[in-house]
C-alpha positions in Angstrom: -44.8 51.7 -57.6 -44.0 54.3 -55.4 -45.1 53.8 -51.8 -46.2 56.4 -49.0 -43.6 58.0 -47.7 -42.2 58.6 -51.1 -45.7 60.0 -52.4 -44.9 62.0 -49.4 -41.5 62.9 -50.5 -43.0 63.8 -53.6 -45.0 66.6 -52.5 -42.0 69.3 -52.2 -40.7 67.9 -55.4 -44.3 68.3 -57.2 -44.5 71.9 -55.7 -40.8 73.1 -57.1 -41.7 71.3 -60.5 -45.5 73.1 -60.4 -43.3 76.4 -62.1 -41.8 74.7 -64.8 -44.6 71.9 -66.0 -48.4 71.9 -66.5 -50.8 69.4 -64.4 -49.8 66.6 -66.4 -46.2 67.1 -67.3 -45.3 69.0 -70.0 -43.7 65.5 -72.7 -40.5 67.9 -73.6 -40.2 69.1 -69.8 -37.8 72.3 -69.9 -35.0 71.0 -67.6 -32.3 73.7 -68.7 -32.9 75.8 -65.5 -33.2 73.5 -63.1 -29.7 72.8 -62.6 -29.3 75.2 -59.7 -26.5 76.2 -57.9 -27.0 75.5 -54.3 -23.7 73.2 -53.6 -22.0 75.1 -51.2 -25.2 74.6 -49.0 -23.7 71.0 -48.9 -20.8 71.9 -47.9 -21.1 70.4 -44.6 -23.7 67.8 -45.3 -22.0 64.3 -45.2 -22.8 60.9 -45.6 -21.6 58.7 -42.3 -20.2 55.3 -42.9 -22.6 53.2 -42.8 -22.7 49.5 -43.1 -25.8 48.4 -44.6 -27.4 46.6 -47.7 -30.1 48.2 -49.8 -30.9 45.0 -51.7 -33.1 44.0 -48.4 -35.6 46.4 -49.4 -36.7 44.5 -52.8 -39.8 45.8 -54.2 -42.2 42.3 -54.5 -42.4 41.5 -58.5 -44.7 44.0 -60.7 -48.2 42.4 -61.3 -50.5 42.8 -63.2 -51.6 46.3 -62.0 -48.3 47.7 -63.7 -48.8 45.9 -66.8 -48.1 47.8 -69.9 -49.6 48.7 -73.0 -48.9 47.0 -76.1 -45.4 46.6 -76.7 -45.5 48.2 -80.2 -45.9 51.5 -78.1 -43.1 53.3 -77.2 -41.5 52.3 -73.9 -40.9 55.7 -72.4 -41.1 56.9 -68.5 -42.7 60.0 -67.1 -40.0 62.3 -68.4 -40.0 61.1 -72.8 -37.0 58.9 -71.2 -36.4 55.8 -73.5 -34.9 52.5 -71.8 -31.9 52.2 -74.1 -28.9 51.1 -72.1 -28.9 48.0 -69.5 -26.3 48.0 -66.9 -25.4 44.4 -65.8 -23.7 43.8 -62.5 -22.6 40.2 -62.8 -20.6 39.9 -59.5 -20.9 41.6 -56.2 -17.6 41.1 -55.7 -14.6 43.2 -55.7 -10.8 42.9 -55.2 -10.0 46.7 -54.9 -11.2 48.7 -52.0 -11.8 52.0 -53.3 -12.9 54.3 -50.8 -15.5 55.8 -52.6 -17.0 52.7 -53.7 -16.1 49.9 -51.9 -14.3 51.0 -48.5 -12.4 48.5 -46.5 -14.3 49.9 -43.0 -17.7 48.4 -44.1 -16.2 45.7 -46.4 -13.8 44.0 -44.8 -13.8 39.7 -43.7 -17.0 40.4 -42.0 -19.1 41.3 -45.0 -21.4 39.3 -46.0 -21.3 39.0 -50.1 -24.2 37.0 -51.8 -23.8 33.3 -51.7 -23.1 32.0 -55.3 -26.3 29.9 -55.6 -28.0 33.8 -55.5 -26.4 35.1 -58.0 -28.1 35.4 -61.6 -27.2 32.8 -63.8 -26.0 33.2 -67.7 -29.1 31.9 -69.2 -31.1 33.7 -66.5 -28.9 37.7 -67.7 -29.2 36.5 -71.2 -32.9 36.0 -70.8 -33.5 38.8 -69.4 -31.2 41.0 -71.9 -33.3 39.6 -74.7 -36.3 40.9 -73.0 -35.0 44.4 -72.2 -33.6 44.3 -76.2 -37.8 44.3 -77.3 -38.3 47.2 -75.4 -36.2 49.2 -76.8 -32.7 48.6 -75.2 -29.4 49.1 -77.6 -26.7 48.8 -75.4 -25.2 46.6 -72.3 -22.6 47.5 -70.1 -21.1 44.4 -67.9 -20.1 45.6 -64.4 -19.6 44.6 -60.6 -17.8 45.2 -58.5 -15.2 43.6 -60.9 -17.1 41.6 -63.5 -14.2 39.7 -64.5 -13.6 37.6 -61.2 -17.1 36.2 -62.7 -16.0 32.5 -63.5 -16.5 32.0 -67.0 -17.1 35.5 -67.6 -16.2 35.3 -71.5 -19.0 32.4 -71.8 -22.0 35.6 -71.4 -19.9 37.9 -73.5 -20.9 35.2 -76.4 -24.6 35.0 -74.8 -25.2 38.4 -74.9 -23.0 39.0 -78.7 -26.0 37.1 -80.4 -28.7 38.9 -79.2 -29.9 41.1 -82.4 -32.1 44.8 -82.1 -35.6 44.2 -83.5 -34.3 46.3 -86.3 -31.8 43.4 -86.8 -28.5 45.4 -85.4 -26.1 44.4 -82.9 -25.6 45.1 -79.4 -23.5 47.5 -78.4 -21.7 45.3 -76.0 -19.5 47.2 -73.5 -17.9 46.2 -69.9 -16.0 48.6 -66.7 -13.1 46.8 -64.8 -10.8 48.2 -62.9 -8.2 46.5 -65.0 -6.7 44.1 -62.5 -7.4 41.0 -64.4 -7.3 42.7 -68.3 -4.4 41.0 -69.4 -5.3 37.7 -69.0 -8.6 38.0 -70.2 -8.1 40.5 -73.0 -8.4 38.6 -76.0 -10.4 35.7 -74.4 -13.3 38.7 -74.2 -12.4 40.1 -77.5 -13.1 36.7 -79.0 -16.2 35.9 -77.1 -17.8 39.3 -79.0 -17.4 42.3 -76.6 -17.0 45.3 -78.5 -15.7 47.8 -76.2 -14.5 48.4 -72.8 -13.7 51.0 -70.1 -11.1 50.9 -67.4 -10.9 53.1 -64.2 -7.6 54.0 -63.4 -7.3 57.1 -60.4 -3.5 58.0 -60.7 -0.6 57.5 -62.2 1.9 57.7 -59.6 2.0 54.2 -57.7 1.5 55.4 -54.5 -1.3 57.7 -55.0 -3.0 54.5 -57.2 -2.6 52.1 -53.9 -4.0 54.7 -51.5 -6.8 54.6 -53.4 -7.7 50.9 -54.3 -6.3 50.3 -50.8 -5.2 46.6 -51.7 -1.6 47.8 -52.7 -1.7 47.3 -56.0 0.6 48.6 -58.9 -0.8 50.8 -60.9 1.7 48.7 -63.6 -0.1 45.7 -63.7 -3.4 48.1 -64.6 -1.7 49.7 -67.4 -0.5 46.1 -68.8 -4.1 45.5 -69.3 -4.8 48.2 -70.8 -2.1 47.2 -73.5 -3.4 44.1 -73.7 -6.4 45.4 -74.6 -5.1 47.6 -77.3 -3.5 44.5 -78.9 -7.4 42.3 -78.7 -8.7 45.1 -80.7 -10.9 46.2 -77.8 -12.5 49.4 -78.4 -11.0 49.7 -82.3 -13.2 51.3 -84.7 -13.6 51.3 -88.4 -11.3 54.2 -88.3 -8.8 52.4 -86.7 -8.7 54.4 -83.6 -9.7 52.7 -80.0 -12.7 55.0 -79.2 -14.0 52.2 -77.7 -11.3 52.1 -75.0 -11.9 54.3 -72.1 -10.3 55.3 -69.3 -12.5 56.5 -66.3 -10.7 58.6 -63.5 -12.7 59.5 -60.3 -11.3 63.1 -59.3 -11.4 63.3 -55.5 -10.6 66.8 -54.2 -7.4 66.5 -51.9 -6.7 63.0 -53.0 -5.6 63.1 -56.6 -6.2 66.2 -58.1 -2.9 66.7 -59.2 -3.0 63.7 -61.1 -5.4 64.7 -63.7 -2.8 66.5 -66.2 -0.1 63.2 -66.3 -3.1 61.0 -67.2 -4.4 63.2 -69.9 -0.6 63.7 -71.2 -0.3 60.0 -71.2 -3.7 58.7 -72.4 -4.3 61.3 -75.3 -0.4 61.0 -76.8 -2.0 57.5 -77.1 -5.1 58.4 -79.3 -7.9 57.4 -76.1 -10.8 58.2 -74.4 -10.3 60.0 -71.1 -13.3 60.4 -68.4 -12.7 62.2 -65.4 -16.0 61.6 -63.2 -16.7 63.6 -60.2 -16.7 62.0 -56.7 -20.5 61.2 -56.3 -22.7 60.5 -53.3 -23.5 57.4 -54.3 -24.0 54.4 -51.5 -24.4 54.9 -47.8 -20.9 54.2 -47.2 -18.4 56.0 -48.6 -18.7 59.0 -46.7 -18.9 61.4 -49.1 -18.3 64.9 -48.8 -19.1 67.7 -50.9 -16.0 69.7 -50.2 -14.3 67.1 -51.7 -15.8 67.3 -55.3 -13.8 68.7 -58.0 -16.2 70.3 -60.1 -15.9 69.6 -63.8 -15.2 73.1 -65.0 -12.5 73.1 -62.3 -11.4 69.9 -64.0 -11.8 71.5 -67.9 -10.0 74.7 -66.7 -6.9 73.2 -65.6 -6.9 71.0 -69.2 -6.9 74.0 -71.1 -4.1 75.4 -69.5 -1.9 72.6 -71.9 -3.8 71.4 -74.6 -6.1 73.3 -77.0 -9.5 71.8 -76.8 -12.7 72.0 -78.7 -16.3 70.2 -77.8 -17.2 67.5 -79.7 -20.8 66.4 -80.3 -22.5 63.5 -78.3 -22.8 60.1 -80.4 -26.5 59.6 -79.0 -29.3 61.1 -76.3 -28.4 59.7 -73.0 -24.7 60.5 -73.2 -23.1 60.9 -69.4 -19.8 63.2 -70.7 -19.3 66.5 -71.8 -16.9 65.7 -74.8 -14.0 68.0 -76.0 -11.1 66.6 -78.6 -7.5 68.1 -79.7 -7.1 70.1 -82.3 -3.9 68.9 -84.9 -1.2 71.5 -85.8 -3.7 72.9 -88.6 -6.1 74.0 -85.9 -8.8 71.4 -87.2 -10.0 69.0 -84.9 -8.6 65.4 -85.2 -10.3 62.5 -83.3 -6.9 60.8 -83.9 -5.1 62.5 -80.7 -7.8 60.8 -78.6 -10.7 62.5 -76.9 -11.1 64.1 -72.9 -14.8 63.7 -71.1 -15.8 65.3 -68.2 -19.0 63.2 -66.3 -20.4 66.0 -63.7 -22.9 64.3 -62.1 -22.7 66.9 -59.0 -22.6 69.7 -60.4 -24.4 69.2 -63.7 -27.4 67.2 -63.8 -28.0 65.0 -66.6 -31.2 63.4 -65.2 -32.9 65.0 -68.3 -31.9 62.3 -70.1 -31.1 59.1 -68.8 -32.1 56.3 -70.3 -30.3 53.7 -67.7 -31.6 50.8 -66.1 -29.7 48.6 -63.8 -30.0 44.9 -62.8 -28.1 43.8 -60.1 -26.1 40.6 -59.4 -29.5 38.9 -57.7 -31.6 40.4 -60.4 -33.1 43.2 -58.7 -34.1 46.0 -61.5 -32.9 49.9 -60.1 -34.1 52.7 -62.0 -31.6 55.2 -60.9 -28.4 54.5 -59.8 -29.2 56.4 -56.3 -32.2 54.2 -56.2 -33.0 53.0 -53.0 -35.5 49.6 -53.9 -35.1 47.5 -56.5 -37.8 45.0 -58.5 -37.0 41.1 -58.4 -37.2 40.2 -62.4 -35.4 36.8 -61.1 -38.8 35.2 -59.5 -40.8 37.0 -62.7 -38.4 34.5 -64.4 -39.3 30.9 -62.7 -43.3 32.6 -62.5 -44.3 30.5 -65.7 -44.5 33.7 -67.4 -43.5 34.4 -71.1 -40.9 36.8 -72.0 -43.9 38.9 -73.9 -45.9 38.8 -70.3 -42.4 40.0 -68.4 -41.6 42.7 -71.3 -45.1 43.8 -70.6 -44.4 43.8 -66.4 -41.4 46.0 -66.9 -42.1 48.2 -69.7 -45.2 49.2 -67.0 -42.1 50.0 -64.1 -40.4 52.0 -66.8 -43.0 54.0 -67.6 -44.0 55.3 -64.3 -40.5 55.9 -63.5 -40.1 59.5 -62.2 -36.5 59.6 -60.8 -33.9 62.1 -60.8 -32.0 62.7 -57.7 -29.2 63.9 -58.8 -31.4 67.1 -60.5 -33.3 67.3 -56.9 -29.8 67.5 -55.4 -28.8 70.2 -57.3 -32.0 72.0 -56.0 -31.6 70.9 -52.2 -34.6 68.7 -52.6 -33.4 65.6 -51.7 -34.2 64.6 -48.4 -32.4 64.4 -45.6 -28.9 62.5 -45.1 -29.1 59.5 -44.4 -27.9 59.6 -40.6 -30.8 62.6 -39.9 -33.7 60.7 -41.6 -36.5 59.7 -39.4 -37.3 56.2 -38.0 -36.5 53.4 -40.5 -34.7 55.7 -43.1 -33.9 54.3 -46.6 -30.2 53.6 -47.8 -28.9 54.0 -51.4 -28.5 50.9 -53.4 -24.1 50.5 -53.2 -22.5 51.1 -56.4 -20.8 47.3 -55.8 -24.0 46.0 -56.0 -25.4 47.6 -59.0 -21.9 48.9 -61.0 -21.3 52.4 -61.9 
């Protein structure tokens, strides 16, 4: 899978890895050190904008030379990583302009978005699910750009609710908007079978919200759908609390900082699940900047200057957030008063153990979301092949998958920016294209 310049890239990496794993990789690989502490060597690195599309880069469809073994045998890539969670971007479409995702600069009336005919259809996602489901995959997360301007959205939710575990279970059916469109689809989603859902939401304050979707809109109509989730039932457990309604605020240093304390104030009086994400390199357009990361300490720090919080264990391997709840006036810990998460990418890798996939709107298969090539499923599906003979083709990607930039970043191995590669450099696959 991996072609010559990155088995060139690889060399460094191998070398830095030589003091923590034997010649053939160690299967429980000590990652705890190699976290490092190098950011303020970025401080000055930045990523230009840059308008260009990664999906032109497709890796041909896996033959047979990266067939797998048997199925019955554990699907598992270089690092003991299971593929347990699909990421679905169903739309490459957006109507926010976020600068750190989608920035009007590069997409503006000029940019050329996939033509409709391109895009995956439902039978085509649901078929492929079902194949990602025998290998070992629990849990699908819907996302864009904003999955529901997808026509007809509701119609895959329904799909995707039948599909059944080998074990017999259900999916554990998720989706990420930005909550634009929530309150008319709401309970049109709920009754279609979708489980859960997260919404990103920056700021508070109105005009710190429209800075940063750019488009102007109120931060009002955003918080309507999140009501209008809480009536569906979106996200309610067998508790009766939503802990499957999330709220997912990007902290950008300079930008919104100071708006981290009135969303946790307003979110956890209401019982939910706060994220606060750190502003991520992700793309080749968003110009990112690492004096503009809030670290996630920084984050936790100013928290516990007003409420009293205490870490909560993660629900399953492969967890992105650092989880801490509120403790009730008898100093116990009460998952009623809603739960804060801290997802630190930057400065804490969790490359240890991700267990992500990503299939983008065309049906291009990324292994990491900083991937830079993806792998058409979408012609494996009109090959004449059978679903066993595909499971087989990507269970053989997965296992040979090696990737963890966000651990080499840490260490300074990543190579060069974009804008000081050599001749022909690579560009990161845009989070639009492949969701968050």
């Amino acid at each position: 899978m991996a072609n010559d310049a990155r088995t060139k890239d690889r060399g460094l990496v191998r070398c830095f890895f030589s003091c923590f794993f034997s010649v053939h990789l160690s299967p429980t690989p000590d990652w705890s050190s190699k976290n490092g502490a190098k950011c303020e060597a970025m401080n000055d690195r930045v990523i230009p904008l840059i308008d260009e599309r990664a999906r032109s880069r497709a890796v041909p469809a896996p033959g047979s030379a990266l067939s797998a073994p048997a199925l019955s045998t554990p699907v598992l890539d270089q690092f003991e990583r299971a593929l347990s969670d699909l990421r679905i971007s169903v739309t490459d479409r957006c109507n926010f302009r976020c600068s750190y995702c989608m920035p009007k600069e590069v997409f503006n009336s000029n940019y050329m978005y996939l033509p409709q005919k391109a895009l995956l259809s439902f039978e085509e996602i649901t078929r492929l699910a079902q194949i990602f489901v025998s290998l070992g995959t629990e849990k699908i997360r819907l996302t864009g750009g904003e999955p529901l301007l997808r026509k007809n959205l509701e119609l895959l939710i329904g799909q995707l609710a039948q599909i059944k575990t080998p074990s017999g279970k259900a999916l554990d059916l998720t989706l990420t908007t930005n909550g634009s469109l929530l309150s008319k689809k709401a309970s049109a989603l709920k009754l279609a079978g979708l489980q859960r859902i997260t919404v990103s939401l920056d700021a508070l304050d109105d005009r710190v919200f429209k800075a940063m979707n750019d488009v102007d809109f109120p931060v009002e109509d955003v918080l309507q759908g999140i009501k209008a989730a809480q009536t569906a039932g979106l996200g309610l457990d067998e508790r009766g609390l939503f802990s499957g309604l999330k709220i997912n605020m990007v902290v950008k240093k300079g930008t919104n900082e100071h708006e981290i304390l009135p969303m946790a104030r307003r979110f956890l009086a209401q019982g939910l699940s706060l994220r606060f994400i750190e502003y991520m390199d992700v793309g080749s357009t968003n110009g990112w900047r690492m004096q503009e990361v809030m670290p996630s300490r920084d984050v936790l720090a100013l928290l516990r200057t007003e409420f009293d919080l205490v870490p909560v264990p993660t629900h399953k391997l492969g967890e992105t957030a650092q989880r801490f709840g509120l403790k009730n006036q008898s100093g116990v810990h009460d998952p009623s008063l809603g739960e804060v998460g801290l997802i630190s990418s930057v400065t804490q890798a969790f490359c240890a153990d991700c267990t992500r996939a990503r299939l983008s709107t065309e049906g291009l298969l990324y292994l990491c979301l900083f991937a830079t090539e993806g792998h058409d499923l979408k012609t494996l599906l009109h090959s004449g092949l059978t679903d066993q003979e595909i499971a087989q083709r990507v269970g053989g990607l997965w296992r040979r998958r090696d990737d963890r930039y966000s651990l080499l970043r840490a260490q300074d191995l990543t190579p060069q920016d974009n804008s000081e590669s050599g001749s022909n450099p690579k560009k990161r696959v845009e989070m639009s294209y492949i969701g968050g």
